[in-house]
N, C-alpha and C positions, 0 to 999 in steps of 0.2 A: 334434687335427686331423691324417690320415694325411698325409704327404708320395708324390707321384707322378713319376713317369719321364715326362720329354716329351721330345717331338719336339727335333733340335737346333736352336741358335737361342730357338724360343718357337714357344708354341701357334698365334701368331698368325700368325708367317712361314710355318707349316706351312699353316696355313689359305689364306695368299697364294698358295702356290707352288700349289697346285693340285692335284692326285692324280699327275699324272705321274710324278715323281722319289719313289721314297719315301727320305724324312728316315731319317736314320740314329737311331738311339736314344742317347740319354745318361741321365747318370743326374743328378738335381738335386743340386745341392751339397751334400755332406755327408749325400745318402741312405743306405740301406744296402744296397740293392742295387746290385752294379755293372755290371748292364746285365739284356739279354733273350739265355738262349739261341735259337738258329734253334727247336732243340726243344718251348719253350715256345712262342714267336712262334707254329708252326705248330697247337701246340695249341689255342690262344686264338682260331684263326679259327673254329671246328667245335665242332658239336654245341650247338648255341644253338637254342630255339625259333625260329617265327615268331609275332612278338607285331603285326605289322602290327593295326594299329585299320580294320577296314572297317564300313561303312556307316555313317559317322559324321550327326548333327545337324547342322546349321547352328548356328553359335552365335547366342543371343536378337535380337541385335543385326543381324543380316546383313541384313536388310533395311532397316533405317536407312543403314550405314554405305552402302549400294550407293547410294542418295537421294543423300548425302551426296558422294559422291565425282562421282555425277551434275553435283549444282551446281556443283561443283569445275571439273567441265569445261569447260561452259556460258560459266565465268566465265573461260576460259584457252583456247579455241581455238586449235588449229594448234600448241598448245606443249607440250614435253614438260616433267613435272611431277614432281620426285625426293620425297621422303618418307621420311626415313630414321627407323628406331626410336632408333637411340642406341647405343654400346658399353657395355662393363663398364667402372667405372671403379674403381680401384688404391686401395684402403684405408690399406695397408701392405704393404709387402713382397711377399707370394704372396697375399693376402685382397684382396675386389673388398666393395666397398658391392653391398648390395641393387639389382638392376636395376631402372628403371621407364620403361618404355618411353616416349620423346614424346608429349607428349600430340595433337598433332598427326596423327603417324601411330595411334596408338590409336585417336585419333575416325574416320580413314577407314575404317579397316581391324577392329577387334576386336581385334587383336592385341599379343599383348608379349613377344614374343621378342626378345631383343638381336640385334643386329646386323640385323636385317629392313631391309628397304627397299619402298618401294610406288612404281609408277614407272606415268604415266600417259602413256602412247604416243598422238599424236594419230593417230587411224585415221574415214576419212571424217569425219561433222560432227562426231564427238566423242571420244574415248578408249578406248585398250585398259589395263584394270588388268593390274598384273602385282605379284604379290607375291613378292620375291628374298628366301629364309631359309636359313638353314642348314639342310641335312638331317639324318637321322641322321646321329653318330656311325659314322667307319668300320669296321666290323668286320675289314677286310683288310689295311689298314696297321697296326692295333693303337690308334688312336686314343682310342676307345670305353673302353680300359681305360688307355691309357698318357699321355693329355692330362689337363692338372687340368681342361679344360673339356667333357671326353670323357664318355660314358655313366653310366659305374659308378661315376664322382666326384661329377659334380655334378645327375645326375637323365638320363632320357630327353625327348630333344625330339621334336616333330612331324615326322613323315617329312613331304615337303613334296607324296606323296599326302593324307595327310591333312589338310593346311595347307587344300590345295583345298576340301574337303568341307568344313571347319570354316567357312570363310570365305568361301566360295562366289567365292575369286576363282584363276585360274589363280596356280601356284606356281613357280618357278625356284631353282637355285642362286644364294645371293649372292654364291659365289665369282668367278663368273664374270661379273657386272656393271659392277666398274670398267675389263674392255678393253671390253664394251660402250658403258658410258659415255664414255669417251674417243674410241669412233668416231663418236658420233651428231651430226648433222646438226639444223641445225635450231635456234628460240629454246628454252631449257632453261631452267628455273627448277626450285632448291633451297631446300629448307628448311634453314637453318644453323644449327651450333650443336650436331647431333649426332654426326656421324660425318665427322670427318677425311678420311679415304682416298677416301669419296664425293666431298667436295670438291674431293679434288687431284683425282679424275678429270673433275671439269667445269672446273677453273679457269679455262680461256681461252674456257669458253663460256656462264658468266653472269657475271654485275653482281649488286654489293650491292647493287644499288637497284629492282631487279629480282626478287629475289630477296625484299628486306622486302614489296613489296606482295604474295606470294604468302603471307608470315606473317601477313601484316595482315589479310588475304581469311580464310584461317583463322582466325584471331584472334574476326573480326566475325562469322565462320559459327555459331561458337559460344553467340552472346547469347540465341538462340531454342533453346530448349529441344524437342527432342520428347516424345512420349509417355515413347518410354522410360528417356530421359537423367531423367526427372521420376519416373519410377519408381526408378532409381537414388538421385537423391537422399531421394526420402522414406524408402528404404530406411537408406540412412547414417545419417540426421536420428534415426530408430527405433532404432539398435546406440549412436548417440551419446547419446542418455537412456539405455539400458540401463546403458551405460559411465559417464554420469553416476550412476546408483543405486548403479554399483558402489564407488562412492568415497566416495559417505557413508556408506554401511555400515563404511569402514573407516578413518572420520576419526583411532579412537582409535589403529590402530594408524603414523598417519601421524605424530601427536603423539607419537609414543615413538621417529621414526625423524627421516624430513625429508620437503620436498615430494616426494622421488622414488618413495617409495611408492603417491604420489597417480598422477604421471608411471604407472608400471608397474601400477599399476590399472589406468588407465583403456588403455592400450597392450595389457593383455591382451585387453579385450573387442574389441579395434579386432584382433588379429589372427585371434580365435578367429571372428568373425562377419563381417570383411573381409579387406584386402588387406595394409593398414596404416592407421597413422595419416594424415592426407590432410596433415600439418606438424606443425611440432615442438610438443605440447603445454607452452601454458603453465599451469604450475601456481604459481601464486604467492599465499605468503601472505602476512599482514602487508604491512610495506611496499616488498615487491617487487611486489602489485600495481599502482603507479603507473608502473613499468616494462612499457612495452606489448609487447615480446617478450621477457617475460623466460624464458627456454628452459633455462638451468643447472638448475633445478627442485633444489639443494643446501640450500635455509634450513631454518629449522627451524618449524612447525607449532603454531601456540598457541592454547592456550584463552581467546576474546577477542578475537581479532583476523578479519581476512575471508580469505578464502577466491579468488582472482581463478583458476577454472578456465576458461581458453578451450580446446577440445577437439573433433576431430571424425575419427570414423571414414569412411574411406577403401574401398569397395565394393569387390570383387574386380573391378569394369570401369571404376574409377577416378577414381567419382566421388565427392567429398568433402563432408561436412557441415564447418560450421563456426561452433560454438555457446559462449557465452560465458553463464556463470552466477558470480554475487558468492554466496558463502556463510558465513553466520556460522559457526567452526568449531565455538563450541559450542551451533549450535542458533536461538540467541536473537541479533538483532540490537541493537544497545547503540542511545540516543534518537539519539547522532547519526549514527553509520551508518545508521539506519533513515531519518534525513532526507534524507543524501544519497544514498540508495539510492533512496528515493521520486521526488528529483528525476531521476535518471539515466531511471527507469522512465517516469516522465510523459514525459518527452522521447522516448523510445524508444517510446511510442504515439502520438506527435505523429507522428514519422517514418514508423511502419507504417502509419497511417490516409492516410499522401501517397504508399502505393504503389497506383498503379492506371494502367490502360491510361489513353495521352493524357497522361499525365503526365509534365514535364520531371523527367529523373532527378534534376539537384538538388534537387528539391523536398522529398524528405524528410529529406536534411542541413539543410537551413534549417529547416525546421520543425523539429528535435531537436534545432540549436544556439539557434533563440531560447529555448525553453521550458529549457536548461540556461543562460543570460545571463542570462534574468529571476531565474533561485536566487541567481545570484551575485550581480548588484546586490540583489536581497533581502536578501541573508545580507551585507551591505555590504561584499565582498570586491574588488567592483571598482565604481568610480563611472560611477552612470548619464548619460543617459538609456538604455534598450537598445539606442536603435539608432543609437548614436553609439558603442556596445560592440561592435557588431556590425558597424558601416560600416568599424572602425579593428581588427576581429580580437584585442582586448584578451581578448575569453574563454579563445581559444587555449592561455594558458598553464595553465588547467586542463584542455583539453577535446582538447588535442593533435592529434587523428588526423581525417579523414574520419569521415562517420556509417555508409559500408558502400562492397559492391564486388560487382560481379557474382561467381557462385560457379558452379562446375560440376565440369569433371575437374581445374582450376588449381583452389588455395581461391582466388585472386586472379584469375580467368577472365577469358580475354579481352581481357587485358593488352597488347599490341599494336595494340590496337583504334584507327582514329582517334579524337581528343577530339571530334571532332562527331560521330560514330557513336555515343561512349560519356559522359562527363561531361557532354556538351554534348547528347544527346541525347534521346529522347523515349522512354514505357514502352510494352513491346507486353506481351501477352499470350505467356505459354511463356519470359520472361525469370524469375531469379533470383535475390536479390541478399540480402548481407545489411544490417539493419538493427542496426547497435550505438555507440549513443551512449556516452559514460565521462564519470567525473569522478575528477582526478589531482592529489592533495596533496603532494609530493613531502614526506620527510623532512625536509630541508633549506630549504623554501620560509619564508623567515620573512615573507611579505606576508599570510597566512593565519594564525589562531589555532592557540597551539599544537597541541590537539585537534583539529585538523583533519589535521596532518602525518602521514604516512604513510598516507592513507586513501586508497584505489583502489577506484572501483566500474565495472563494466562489464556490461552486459546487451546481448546479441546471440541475435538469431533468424536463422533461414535463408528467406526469405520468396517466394512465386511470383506473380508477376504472373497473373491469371486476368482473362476475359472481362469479371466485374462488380467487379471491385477488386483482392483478393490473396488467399491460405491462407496460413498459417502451417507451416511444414513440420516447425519442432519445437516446435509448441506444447504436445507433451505434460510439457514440461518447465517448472512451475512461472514464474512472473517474479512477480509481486504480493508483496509481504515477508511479509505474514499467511501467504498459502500454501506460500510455501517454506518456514517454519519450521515449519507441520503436514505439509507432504512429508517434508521429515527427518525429525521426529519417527517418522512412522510408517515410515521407512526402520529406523530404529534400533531401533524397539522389536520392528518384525520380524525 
């Protein structure tokens, strides 16, 4: 990784100060160059193409997002409305983690630029958008080549003519918006949580409590799905089976390594066909599937044991699947894996068949924990009757987790949402959630028979409320035990 000459101070003061003063140049510790002649400096301005992008598209999206920011307004009269994308954040040393823009600001806007800001100005009965970005890279101060976060380093950004045309909403320097924000007038509500220096510049003119109900209005705006947020996900749900094929194809060379084979399978197809991963896949074999995030993805892969891949690819507009498949690694499920596989499955069609418009969203966690209660007084692992199992939460200690969760640009969407909006509330039509019941033997449980210890099963689909009940959004992906062991087969022998 090349080492770069910045601005003195830091990229980011340079950024603050503005264009005015030009920053002196230094050289990064222990680089090996020790500075810029005037000679070079002036060479470096001249003789550059014009690579200007005109007559751009609209991105797919710009018409939703403009809806979108519509109701935004509707619901916030007379107030100005901040929206920040997020900054880079510090890995180590001189490296930054991958950026990903708010999802917040991503669903008004299209956009994922770091540092963005979306600010809605109230103008007559409703809002003026403004979207504040960085511009190009300056060519005249030396930026472009002498910042690590300049041109030639880390890629070209949108001029913030193009910004416009992409996004169909007027563009501004973001440089120049915290003395803006510091002068305005008026109630102000921010989104918190991504950019600092935003913040300091409202300080004395919102409330945290002020401020959560404009995340919470976000939050809730997100449960209804559009056409195209439903097109994004069936998208994901599509690269996530592909990503799922690609991993049985390569069981045997996971077994010669560890789970991270499995991890970097399935991560290639998520980058080569999306954005990324939409969360840290787990890949857990043996009896780290009982661990419900287990994300180290270091054990070791055997023949004989299950398989717990939860995995989903992450669209380039940042919407995520989020799909979970139990797999015998070699093939064949053993009688009693296939038992409790069966029951996980039964439950997990109890659950899908209680997603339909009108419907309280509990309804299909109830339904997937009785129908997994009745296995276990069955299997006489906990004493009945069921719903004195069920009244006192005794199944829990196998059954852990929630049956599902709204899913969209969050894999956990919507998360701010009030409980009478969301757990406590009713199914519409354009909502998407997942459905994934489990059953968890921990190693160490000795209330269970031995054979049962270490055994994890989890089945999860990505499911869409529709008009006359639900779709299945990854039902190209096997669930029934018969057919996932003729799916793999015929992965393998192809």
């Amino acid at each position: 990784m090349a080492e770069e000459l910045i601005p003195a101070d830091s990229d980011e003061a340079a950024a603050a100060a503005g264009a005015e003063e030009e920053q002196p140049i230094k050289q990064r510790k222990n680089g090996l160059y020790p500075g810029v002649s005037d000679e070079l400096a002036e060479n470096m301005t001249s003789g550059w193409a014009d690579t200007e992008l005109r007559d751009l598209e609209p991105i797919a999206q710009a018409a939703h997002t403009a809806d979108r920011r519509a109701a935004l307004s509707a619901r916030f009269p007379g107030e100005r409305l901040v929206i920040p994308s997020g900054n880079l954040k510090t890995r180590s040393n001189d490296t930054e983690y991958a950026f990903r823009a708010s999802t917040e600001y991503a669903y008004l806007t299209g956009d994922q630029s770091e540092d963005g800001v979306l600010v809605l100005e109230p103008q007559g009965g409703g809002h003026r958008a403004t979207m504040y970005l960085l511009p190009r890279s300056d060519r005249e101060n030396g930026e472009f080549w002498l910042s690590g976060q300049g041109e030639l380093w880390v890629g070209r950004r949108h001029s913030l003519a193009e910004a416009e045309q992409l996004l169909g909403i007027p563009a501004e320097d973001v440089r120049e918006l915290p003395e803006k924000l510091r002068e305005a007038t008026g109630p102000v509500r921010v989104v918190r949580g991504h950019d600092a220096a935003i913040e300091a510049a409202l300080t004395d003119k919102v409330t945290a409590e002020r401020d959560e109900e404009l995340r919470v209005t976000l939050s809730e705006a997100r449960a209804v799905k559009d056409a195209f947020e439903i097109g994004e996900l069936q998208k994901a749900c599509d690269s996530t089976t592909r990503g799922f094929e690609d991993v049985v194809k390569v069981l045997d060379k996971a077994e010669a390594t560890s789970e991270r084979y499995i991890e970097g399978t399935f991560f290639l197809r998520a980058r080569v066909e999306g954005n990324d991963v939409g969360y840290g896949s787990i890949c857990a074999a043996g009896p780290h599937a009982t661990t419900l995030h287990w994300v180290r993805n270091d054990g070791p892969v055997r023949s004989g044991d299950l398989l717990l891949l939860d995995a989903g690819v992450e669209t380039h507009t940042l919407y995520t699947a989020d799909v979970t498949r139990t797999l015998p690694i070699n093939g064949r499920y053993s009688e009693l894996q296939r038992t409790i596989y069966d029951a996980v499955y039964d439950a997990q069609e109890a659950g899908i068949a209680a997603v339909k418009p009108g419907a309280k969203y509990r309804d299909f966690h109830d339904a997937a924990q009785r129908v997994l209660t009745e296995r276990l007084v069955e299997w006489g692992l906990v004493e009945g009757p069921v719903e004195r199992v069920l009244e006192l939460g005794l199944q829990r200690r196998w059954t852990l987790h929630g049956t599902g969760h709204m899913l969209g640009m969050d894999v956990h969407d919507c998360a701010a949402a009030r409980t009478e909006a969301y757990v406590d509330g009713t199914l519409e039509p354009g909502m998407c959630l997942t459905v994934e019941p489990g059953l968890y033997f921990q190693a160490d449980d000795l209330t269970v028979p031995e054979e049962y210890r270490g055994i994890g099963v989890r089945i999860e689909d990505d499911i869409l409320v529709t008009e006359d009940g639900n779709r299945n959004l990854s039902a190209a992906l096997p669930r029934r035990a018969d057919e996932v062991e003729a799916w793999m087969a015929a992965l393998k022998q192809g």
